[in-house]
C-alpha positions, 0 to 999 in steps of 0.5 A, a space after each residue: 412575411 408570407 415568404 417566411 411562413 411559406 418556408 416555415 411551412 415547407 419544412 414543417 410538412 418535411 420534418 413531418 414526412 420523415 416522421 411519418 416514415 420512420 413511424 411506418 416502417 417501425 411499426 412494419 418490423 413489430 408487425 412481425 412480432 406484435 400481434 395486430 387485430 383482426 380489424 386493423 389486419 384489414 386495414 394493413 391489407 387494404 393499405 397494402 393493396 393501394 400502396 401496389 396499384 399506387 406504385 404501378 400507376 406511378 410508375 406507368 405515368 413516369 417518363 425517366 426512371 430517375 424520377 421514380 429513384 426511391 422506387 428500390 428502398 421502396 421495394 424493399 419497404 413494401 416487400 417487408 411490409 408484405 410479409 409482415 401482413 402475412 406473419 399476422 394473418 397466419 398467427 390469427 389464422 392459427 390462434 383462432 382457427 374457424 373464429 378468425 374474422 379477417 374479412 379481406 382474407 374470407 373474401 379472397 378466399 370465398 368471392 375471389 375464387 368464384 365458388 364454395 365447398 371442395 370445389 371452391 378449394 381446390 379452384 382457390 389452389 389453382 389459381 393461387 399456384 397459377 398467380 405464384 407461377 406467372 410472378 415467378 417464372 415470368 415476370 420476376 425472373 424477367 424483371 431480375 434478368 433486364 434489371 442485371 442487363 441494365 445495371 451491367 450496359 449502364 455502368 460500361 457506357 458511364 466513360 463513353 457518356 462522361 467523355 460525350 459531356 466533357 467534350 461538349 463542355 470544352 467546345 462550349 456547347 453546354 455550360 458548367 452547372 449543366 455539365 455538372 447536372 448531367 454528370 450527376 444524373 449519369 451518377 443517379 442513374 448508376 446507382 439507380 440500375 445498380 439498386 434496382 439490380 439488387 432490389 429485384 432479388 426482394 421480388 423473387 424472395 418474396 414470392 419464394 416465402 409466399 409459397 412457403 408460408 401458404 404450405 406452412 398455413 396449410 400444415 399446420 392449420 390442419 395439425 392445429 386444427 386436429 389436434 389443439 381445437 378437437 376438429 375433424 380433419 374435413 372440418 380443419 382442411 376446410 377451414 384453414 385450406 380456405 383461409 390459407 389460399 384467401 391469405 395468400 391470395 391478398 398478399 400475392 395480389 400486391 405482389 404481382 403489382 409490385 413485380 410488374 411495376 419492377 419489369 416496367 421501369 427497367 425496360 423502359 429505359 429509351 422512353 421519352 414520354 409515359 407508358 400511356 404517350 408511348 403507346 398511343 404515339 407508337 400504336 398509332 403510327 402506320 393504318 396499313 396494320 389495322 386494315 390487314 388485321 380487319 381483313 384477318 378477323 372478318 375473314 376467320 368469322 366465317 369458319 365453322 365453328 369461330 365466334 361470328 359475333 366476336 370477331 365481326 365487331 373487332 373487323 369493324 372495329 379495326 377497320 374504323 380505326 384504320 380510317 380514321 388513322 389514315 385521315 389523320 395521316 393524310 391531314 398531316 402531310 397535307 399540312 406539313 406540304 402547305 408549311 413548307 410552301 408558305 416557308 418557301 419564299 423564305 428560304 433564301 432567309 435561312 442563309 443570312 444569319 452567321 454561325 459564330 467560329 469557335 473562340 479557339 479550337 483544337 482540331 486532331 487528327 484520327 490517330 490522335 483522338 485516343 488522346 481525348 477518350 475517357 476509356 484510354 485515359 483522356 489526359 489531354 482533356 483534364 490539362 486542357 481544363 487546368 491550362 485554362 484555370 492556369 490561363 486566369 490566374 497568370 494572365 487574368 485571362 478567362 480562355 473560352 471553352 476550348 472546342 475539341 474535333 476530329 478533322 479528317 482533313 490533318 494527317 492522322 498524327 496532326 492536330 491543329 490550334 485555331 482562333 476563331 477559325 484561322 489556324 495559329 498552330 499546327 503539330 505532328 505527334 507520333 503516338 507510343 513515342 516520347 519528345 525528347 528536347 535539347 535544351 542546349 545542356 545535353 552530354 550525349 546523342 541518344 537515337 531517334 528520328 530528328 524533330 523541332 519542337 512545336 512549342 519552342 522550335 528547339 532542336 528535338 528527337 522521337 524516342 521510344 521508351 526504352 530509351 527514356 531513362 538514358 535521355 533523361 540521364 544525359 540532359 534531354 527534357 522528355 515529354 509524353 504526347 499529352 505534354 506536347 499539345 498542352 504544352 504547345 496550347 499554352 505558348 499558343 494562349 499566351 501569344 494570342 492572348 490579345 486576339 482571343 480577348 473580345 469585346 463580349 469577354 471585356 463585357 463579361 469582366 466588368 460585369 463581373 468586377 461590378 458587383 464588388 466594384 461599382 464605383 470603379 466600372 461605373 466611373 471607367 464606363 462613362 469616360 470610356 468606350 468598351 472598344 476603349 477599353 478593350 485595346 488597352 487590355 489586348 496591348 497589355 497582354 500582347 506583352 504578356 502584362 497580366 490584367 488580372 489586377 482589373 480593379 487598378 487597370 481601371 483605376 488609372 484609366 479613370 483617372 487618366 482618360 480625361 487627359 487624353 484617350 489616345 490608347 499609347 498614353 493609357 497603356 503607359 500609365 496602365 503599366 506604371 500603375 502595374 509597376 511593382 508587378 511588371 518589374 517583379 515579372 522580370 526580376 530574379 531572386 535578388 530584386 534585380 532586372 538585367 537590361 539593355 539600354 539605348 544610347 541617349 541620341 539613338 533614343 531621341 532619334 527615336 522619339 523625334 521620327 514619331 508617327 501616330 497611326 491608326 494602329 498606334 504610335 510607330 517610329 518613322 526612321 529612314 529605311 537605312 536607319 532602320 536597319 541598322 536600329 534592329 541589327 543593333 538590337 539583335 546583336 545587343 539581345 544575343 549578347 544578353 542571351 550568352 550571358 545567361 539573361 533573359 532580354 529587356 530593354 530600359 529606356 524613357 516612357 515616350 520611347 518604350 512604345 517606339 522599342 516594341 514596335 519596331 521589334 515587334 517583326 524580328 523579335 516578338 518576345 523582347 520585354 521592354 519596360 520604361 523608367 516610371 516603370 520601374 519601383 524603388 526596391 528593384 535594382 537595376 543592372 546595366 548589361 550593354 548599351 545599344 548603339 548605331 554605328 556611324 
């Protein structure tokens, strides 16, 4: 309940904030048109004055400019503000001449200046020309300058900053919401410098129109005087010279806080800590300085005609501060000495902890690091972000953030894929060509320098681009050097899948799965370890069996698990459980599944020379047997391939692990699926039968 209230209260004291705005800045626009008395003038003014020194000390405590943003419209708002104040006061001053009661006017015009009479004038025209020129040609003008610099250099190192943010998101260095976070403070900022660029203007229009409507008070307070209140000119001048200087006078006073506070927030860009903490840390850094400026003042103190009794207390001054700073330095050194000791006996500690090596990474070449910068484009790093999403929805698999470094050990045209620090993959790229792939379906040559493809070891070309359209023409796939790497990263993935999925990621799914799926993870988690349960993962996507059906994974170990834990008997039931799914992966447009079958005794052979290991189930067959058992697959796997299929071999449950591990050497990618496996409305057709010849 109190919760309830505590938000109810929030966004009552919000809805009553936006009104109160809306009112004040109505009620600043009718300024303009409304007369106001002379009473509540003064009070305008008065606010005027707090709200300047208000937004100057804000500003002098501010630490990042984005935690003033509303520092532009503000300007505005106050700008205007001003002069509505100084519309009111000369429609007063006019209307009633040497009755005007304006009590913040008189005392500009009279206190302010210091004196009375002709003096008192001509002292107030002065000071009040010297206060417009210092705001002018100062501190607006330099306002305006730094804030058009700012603007400018903000927005051309945008790209640098959102490629820095980028790569530290793909090395895993920071998270998304805090990639997100910065991208949306470099935004702010952006539109920050770019509003304070046009904001500035408001400043140096103020001051114009201040010098105007002075002049207008002066002229035609006189003229009215004259010639509408039957005054003498003396008397006029007088009158309305005063009022005209006191008026201007308290609406530049705020002014000038506005503009300084306007210089200050864009030449404090670098800052880490207030204008306060910036001076004093940096004031105070070296004692030398003091000592050579008490040294300085002590010395001109004895020259004829210098101030003795100034100058020699600023000598002592100067010189105790350089004591104490140099103390204080001396304090520090010697403590900093004694906490490097203490530590000392530690330091061989300092080397047993390890860094962790990065899940996966890809290391470039110098030549090839354009291909990761946002100002030429940086198409690698947004299909880097895309094969991961990829990655999750084909195998399940969430890919670590993928760490991208330059490694001025590779040729400059190299980039090189490992995992966990030990290289998978490496390629050569030639930047400004193009790869032109022989898919085995080509009508004629075309020229370029002979290559292999990284990804798929296909016979391939570089060409350039003025060759491009006639390879395309004549059957070559042509890829840009983007393509290559990610094209290469994804069969990387794919084939390593099993090594990239680590125990802390399993942890991460279940997690995850358990706030919808409690039962299931519960139920898994208290017959299975998470080791377990990590090998049965990492077998099904050794053979490309996507775990992104979590839910029915873990199901079927649950259900399993107490029958027996032996990792090969949970994957065969894992992936009949996965049935529809596998066979639906092999299957082409017609429900069908061309495979290759084992003959029946060959298969028993098999089965029977079992041998469980650490590592599994393995077929323990005579080396001659053995042989002979993968020539006869090979062959059988060409003969598949002539005919335009991909290889998949049919045979029992007890088999199936024996198949692919026994080819798992000679060929890694063979598809092998058992008969549970394989669901009612997927047709089946016989391509060869392997055999062994005796």
């Amino acid at each position: 309940m109190a919760d309830f209230q505590s938000v109810l209260s929030n966004a009552f004291l919000r809805r009553r904030s936006d009104v109160l705005v809306a009112v004040g800045v109505i009620i600043v626009v009718m300024m303009l048109i409304i007369p106001l008395p002379t009473v509540l003038l003064d009070g305008f003014m008065s606010l005027n004055i707090v709200l300047s020194l208000l937004v100057i000390l804000i500003v002098l405590y501010t630490s990042n400019a984005l935690e003033f943003s509303v520092f532009p419209t503000l300007l505005l708002v106050a700008t205007v503000f001003g002069l509505a104040l100084n519309v009111s006061s000369t429609r007063l001053i006019l209307t009633q001449g040497a009755d005007f009661r304006g009590r913040i006017v008189i005392a500009f015009g009279n206190f302010v200046v210091g004196t009375t009479g002709t003096e008192g004038l001509v002292v107030g025209i002065i000071i009040f020309l010297i206060l417009i020129a210092v705001q002018f040609i100062v501190i607006t003008k330099g306002a305006t300058r730094v804030a058009e610099v700012a603007a400018r250099f903000t927005l051309d190192a945008l790209p640098g900053k959102q490629m820095a943010i980028e790569a530290e998101y793909n090395s895993g260095a920071i998270t998304e919401e805090v990639a997100a976070k910065r991208k949306n403070e470099l935004e702010r900022e952006v539109d920050f410098y770019g509003a304070m660029d046009g904001a500035s203007k408001f400043v140096s229009g103020n001051v114009k129109v201040g010098i105007l409507i002075t002049v207008i008070n002066i002229v035609g307070g006189i003229v009215v005087g004259v010639t509408l209140h039957g005054e003498s000119l003396a008397d006029a001048a007088d009158t309305y010279i005063r009022f005209a200087v006191g008026d201007g006078l308290v609406t530049q006073f705020p002014a000038l806080l506005i503009s300084t506070a306007t210089g200050i927030i864009v030449t404090r860009a670098i800052s880490d800590g207030s204008f306060g903490e910036d001076i004093t840390e940096q004031f105070s850094r070296q004692s030398r300085i003091y000592w050579i400026v008490a040294a300085f003042l002590f010395g001109i103190a004895f020259l004829p005609g210098f101030p003795w009794y100034v100058l020699l207390p600023l000598s002592v001054a100067s010189a105790f501060l350089a004591y104490r700073l140099g103390h204080r330095q001396v304090q520090e050194e010697t403590r900093t000495r004694e906490e490097s000791a203490a530590r000392a006996p530690e330091a061989p500690a300092e080397i047993s902890p390890v860094a962790p090596l990065d899940p996966l990474s890809l290391e470039l070449g110098y030549g090839l690091v354009p291909l990761v910068d946002r100002d030429k484009g940086a198409e690698l790093l947004d299909r880097v972000t895309r094969i991961r999403r990829e990655m999750a929805l084909d195998l399940g698999l969430v890919v670590p953030r993928i760490r991208i470094i330059d490694n001025m050990r590779l040729e400059p045209s190299e980039y090189s894929f490992k995992i966990r620090g030990t290289e998978v993959g490496r390629g050569t790229i030639r930047m400004g060509s193009f790869l032109a792939i022989n898919p085995g379906s080509v009508t004629e040559e075309v020229p370029g320098e002979r290559t292999t493809d990284p990804a798929f070891g296909l016979p391939a070309m570089w060409i350039s681009e003025d060759v491009r359209d006639r390879a395309e023409r004549a059957g070559y796939t042509v890829v840009d050097s983007p393509s290559i790497i990610a094209t290469h990263l994804t069969e990387i993935i794919k084939h390593h899948a099993a090594d990239i999925l680590g125990r802390q990621e399993v942890r991460s799914m279940l997690d995850a799965l358990k706030k919808e799926y409690s039962a299931v993870v519960e139920d898994v988690q208290a017959v299975l370890s998470l080791g377990e349960i990590q090998k049965v993962l990492q077998s099904l996507l050794s053979e490309q069996v996507s775990i992104r059906n979590l839910v029915a994974i873990l199901e079927a170990l649950a259900d399993f698990a107490s029958v027996s834990k032996d990792p090969t008997f949970l994957v065969e039931k894992v992936r009949q459980a996965l049935a529809r799914q596998i066979c639906l992966q092999h299957a082409d447009d017609e429900r069908t599944i061309h495979v290759m079958t084992i003959d029946p005794t060959l298969e028993r052979r098999l089965v029977e020379s079992r041998v469980d290991t650490a590592g599994g189930a393995v077929p323990g067959l005579a080396p001659e047997a053995q042989r002979k058992w993968i020539n006869a697959l090979m062959n059988a796997v060409r003969h598949v391939q002539q005919v335009g299929h991909v290889p998949v071999v049919l045979c029992s449950e007890a088999a199936r692990p024996l198949v692919k591990t026994s080819a798992r050497r000679d060929i890694p990618d063979l598809s092998v699926l058992s008969v549970p496996e394989i669901v009612s409305n997927v047709r089946i057709e016989a391509l060869a039968e392997i055999r062994i010849e005796e």
